[in-house]
C-alpha positions as CSV (number, residue, x, y, z in Angstrom):
1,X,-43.8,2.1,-84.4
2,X,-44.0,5.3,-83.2
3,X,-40.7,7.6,-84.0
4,X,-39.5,9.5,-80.6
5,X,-41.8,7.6,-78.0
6,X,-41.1,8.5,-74.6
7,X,-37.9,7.1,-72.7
8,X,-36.6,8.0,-69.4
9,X,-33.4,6.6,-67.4
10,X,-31.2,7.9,-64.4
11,X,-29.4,6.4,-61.3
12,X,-27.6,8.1,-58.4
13,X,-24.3,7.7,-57.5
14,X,-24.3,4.6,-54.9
15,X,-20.9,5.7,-53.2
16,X,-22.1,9.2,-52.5
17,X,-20.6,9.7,-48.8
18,X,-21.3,13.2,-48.8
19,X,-18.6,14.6,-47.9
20,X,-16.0,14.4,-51.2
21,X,-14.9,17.8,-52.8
22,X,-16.1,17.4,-56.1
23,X,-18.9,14.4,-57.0
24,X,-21.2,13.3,-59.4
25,X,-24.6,13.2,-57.6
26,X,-26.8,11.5,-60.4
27,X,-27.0,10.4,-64.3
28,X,-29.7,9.8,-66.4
29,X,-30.8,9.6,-70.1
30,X,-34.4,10.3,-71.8
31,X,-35.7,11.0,-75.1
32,X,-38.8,13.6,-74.7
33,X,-41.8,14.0,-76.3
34,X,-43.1,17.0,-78.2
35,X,-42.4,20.5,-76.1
36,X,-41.5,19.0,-72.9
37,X,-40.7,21.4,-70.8
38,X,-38.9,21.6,-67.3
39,X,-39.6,24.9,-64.8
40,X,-38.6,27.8,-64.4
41,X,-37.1,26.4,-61.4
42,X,-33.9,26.9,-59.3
43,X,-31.2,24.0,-58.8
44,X,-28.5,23.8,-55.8
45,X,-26.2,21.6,-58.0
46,X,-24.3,21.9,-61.5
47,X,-26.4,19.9,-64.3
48,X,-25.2,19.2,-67.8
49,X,-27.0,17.9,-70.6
50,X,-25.3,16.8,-73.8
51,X,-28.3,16.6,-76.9
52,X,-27.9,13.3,-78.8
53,X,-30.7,13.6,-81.3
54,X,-33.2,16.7,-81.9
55,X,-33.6,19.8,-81.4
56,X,-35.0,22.2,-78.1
57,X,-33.9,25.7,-76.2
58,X,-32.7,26.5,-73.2
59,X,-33.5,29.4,-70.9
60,X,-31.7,31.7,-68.6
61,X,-31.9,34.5,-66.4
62,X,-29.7,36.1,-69.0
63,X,-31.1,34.6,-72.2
64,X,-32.4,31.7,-74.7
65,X,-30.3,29.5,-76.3
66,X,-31.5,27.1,-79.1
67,X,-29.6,24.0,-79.4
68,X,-29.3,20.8,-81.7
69,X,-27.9,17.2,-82.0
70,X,-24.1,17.6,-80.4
71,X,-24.5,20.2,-78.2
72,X,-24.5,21.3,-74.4
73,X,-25.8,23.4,-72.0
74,X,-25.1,23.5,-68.4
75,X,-27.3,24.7,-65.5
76,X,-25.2,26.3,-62.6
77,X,-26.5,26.3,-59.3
78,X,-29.0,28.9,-57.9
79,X,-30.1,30.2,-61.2
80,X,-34.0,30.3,-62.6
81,X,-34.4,27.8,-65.4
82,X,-36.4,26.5,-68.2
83,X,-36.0,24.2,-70.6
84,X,-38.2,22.9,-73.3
85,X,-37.8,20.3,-76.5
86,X,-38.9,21.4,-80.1
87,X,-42.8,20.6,-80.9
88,X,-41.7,18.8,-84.5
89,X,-38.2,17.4,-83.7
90,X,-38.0,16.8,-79.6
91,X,-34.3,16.1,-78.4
92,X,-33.1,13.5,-76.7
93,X,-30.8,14.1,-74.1
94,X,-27.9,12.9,-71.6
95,X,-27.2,14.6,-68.0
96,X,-24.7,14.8,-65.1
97,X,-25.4,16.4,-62.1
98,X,-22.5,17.3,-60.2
99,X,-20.9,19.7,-57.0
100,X,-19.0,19.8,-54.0
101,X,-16.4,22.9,-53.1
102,X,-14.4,21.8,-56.2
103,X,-16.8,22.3,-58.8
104,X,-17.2,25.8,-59.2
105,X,-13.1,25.7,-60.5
106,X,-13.8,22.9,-63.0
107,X,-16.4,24.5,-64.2
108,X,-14.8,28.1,-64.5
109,X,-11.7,26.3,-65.6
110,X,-13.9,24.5,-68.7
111,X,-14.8,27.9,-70.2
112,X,-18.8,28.2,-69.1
113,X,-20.2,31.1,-67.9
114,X,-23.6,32.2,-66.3
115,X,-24.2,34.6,-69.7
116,X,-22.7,31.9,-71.9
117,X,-23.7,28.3,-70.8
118,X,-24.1,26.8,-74.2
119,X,-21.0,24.2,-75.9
120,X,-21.8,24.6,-79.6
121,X,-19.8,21.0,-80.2
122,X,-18.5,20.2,-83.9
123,X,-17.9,16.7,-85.3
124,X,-18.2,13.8,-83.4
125,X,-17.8,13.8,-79.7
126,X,-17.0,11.4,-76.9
127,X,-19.2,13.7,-74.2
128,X,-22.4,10.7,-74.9
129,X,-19.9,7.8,-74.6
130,X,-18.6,9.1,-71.5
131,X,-22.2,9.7,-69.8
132,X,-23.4,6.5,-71.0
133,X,-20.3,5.1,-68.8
134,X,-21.5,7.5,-65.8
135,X,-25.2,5.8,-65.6
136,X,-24.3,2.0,-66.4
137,X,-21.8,2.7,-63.6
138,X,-24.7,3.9,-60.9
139,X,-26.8,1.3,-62.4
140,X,-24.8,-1.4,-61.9
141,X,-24.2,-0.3,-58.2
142,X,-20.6,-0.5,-59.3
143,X,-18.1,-0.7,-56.4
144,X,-15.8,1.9,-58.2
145,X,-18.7,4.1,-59.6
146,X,-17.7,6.8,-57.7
147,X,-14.4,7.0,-59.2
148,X,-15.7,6.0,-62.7
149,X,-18.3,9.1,-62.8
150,X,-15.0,11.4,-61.4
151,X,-12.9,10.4,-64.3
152,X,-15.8,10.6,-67.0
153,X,-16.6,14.4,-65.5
154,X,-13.4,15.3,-66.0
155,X,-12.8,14.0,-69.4
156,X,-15.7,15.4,-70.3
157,X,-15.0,19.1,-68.6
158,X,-11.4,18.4,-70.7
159,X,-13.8,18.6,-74.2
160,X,-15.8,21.1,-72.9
161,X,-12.3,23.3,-72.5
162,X,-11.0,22.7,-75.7
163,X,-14.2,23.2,-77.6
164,X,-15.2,26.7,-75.8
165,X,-11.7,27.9,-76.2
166,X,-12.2,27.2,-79.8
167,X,-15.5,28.6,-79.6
168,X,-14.8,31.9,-77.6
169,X,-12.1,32.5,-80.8
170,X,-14.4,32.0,-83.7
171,X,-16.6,34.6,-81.5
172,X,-13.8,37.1,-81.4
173,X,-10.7,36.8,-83.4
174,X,-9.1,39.5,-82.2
175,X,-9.6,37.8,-78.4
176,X,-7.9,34.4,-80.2
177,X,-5.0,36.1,-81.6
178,X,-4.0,37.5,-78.5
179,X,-4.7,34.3,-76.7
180,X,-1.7,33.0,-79.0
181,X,0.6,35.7,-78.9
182,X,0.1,35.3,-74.8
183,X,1.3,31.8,-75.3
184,X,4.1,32.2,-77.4
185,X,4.7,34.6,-75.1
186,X,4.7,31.9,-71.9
187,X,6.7,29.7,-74.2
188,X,9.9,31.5,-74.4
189,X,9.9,32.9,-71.5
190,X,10.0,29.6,-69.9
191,X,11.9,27.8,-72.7
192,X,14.8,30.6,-73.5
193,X,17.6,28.5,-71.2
194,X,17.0,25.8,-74.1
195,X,18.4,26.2,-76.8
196,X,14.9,25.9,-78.5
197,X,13.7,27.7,-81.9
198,X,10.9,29.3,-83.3
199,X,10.2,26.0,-85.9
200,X,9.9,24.1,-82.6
201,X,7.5,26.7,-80.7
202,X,5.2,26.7,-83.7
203,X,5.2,22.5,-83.9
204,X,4.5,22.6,-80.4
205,X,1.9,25.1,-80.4
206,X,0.6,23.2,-83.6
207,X,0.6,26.4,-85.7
208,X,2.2,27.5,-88.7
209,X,5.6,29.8,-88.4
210,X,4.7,32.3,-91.1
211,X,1.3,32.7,-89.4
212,X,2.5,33.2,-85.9
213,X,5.2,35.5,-87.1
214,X,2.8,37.6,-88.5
215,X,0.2,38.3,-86.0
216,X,3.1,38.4,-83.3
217,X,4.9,41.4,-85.5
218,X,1.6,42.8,-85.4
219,X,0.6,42.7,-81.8
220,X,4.5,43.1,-80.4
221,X,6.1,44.8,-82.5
222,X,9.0,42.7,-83.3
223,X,9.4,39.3,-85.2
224,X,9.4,36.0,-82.5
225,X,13.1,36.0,-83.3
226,X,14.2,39.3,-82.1
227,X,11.7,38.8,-79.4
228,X,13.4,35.4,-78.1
229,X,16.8,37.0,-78.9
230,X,16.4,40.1,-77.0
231,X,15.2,38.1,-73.9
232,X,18.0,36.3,-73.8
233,X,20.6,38.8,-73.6
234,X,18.4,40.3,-71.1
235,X,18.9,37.6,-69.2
236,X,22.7,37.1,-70.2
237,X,23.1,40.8,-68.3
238,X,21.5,39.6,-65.3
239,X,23.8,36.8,-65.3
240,X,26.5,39.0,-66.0
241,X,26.4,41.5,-63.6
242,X,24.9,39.0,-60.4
243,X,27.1,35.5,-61.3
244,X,31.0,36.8,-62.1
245,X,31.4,33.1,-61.5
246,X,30.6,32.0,-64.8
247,X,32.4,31.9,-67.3
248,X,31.1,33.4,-70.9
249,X,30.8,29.8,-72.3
250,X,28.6,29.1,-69.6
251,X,26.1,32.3,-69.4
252,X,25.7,31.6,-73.3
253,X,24.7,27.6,-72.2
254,X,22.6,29.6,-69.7
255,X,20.5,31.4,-71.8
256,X,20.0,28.6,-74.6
257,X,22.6,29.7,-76.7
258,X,25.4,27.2,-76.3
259,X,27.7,28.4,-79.2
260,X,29.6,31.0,-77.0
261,X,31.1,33.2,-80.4
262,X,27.8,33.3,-81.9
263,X,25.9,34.3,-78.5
264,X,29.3,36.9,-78.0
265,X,28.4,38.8,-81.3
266,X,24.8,38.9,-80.9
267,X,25.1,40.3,-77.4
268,X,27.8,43.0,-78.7
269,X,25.6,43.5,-82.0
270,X,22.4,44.5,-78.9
271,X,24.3,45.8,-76.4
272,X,27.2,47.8,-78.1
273,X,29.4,46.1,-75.8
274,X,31.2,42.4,-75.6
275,X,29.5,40.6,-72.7
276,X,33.0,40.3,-70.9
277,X,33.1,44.2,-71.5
278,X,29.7,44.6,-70.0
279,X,30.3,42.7,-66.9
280,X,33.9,44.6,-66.5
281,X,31.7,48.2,-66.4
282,X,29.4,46.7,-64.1
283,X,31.9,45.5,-61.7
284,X,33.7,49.1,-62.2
285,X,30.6,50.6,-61.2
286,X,29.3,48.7,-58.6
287,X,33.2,49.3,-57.2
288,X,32.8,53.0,-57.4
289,X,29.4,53.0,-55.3
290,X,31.0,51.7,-53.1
């Protein structure tokens, strides 16, 4: 028998009306012989391949990219091609074509860009699963296929995120650490009315507190603690000085920090001032102005 005979397979989406905002156009599946090669040519649709077995490289406008069993290119529209498959160990390959007016966002959302098209995947992936469902689907002349080829391109898009966001970071650590500083960041500021902590940020984040308290002093300046602290008595002043309808119990609530004499001290400990001190200057002020 001979090893790496031959094989091709594809189907077109049946459902296809034309007229959808994002949709799979086609699917197909071939193992290739000895440097195969495909173009240079130019395509008007998005088309990814997902290498099962094997080895070949891809070519760009921008550059070649050699690739092996578990990982990805993708070919974006309007952009001169080639590809071909290794002389000793040809690859065997899955696709997806896609487009429509949505595709250019999933793809951008993903991570892939024209000078970096490539998804260097790591352990074991459900991309080939999820193509095989795409062309049994369009074979099949399934009555949902449409829908079915819509779910598996974004589950697929979903891996492609995760792995390139992984894979931008091991590319630039510096890049990664501020990705996570930006989203402890997000975290508080849209989490300081609860009266979350920094143990719960880090389990959330799936990180480890010592770590993200490090490179957070580094990049801020402060520890997370002070950080989250401080924005909450910033927004304890707003509330204040623009709400002299709440009572101190309740700003404290208001700002995650429900224990009104411990929220009291830390606010006269940043401020120099109690809070009901504060808002009486305010409201002295304001009174004067006018």
């Amino acid at each position: 028998m001979l090893m790496n005979s031959e094989t091709y397979n594809a189907a077109a989406n049946p459902l296809y009306s034309g007229t959808a905002e994002l949709h799979v156009l086609f699917s197909g599946e071939s193992q290739t012989p000895p440097n195969h090669h495909l173009g240079p040519k130019v395509y008007n649709f998005y088309l990814f391949h997902f290498v099962e077995k094997g080895r070949g490289t891809y070519r760009t406008e921008f550059s070649a990219f050699d690739l092996k069993a578990g990982e990805g290119f993708l070919i974006h529209p309007d952009q001169l091609v080639s590809y071909v498959s290794d002389p000793a160990d040809p690859w065997r390959y899955r696709w997806i074509a896609f487009a429509g007016t949505g595709a250019d966002e999933l793809v951008l959302r993903a991570g892939f860009r024209l000078e970096q098209p490539v998804l260097r995947s790591s352990g074991d992936s459900a991309i080939p699963g999820l193509l095989k469902s795409v062309l049994r689907a369009f074979r099949k002349n399934s009555s949902h296929a449409d829908l079915t080829s819509l779910g598996c391109l974004y589950m697929i898009m979903a891996e492609a995120e995760e792995k390139l966001r992984v894979q931008s970071g091991y590319a630039s650590g510096k890049s990664r650490v501020q990705q996570v500083v930006k989203q402890m960041i997000q975290y508080m500021s849209s989490q300081y009315a609860y009266p979350v902590s920094i143990e719960q940020m880090s389990a959330s984040m799936g990180y480890n507190r010592a770590y993200l308290s490090r490179i957070f002093k580094q990049q801020i300046g402060v520890s997370p603690v002070s950080y989250l602290l401080q924005l909450r008595m910033d927004k304890a002043r707003e509330l204040l000085r623009d709400r002299p309808e709440l009572s101190i119990e309740q700003v404290a609530a208001s700002v995650g920090l429900p224990d009104a004499l411990y929220f009291s001290r830390q606010f006269s400990r940043l401020q120099g001032r109690s809070p009901s001190s504060y808002r009486k200057s305010v409201s002295e002020a304001e009174s004067t102005d006018e």
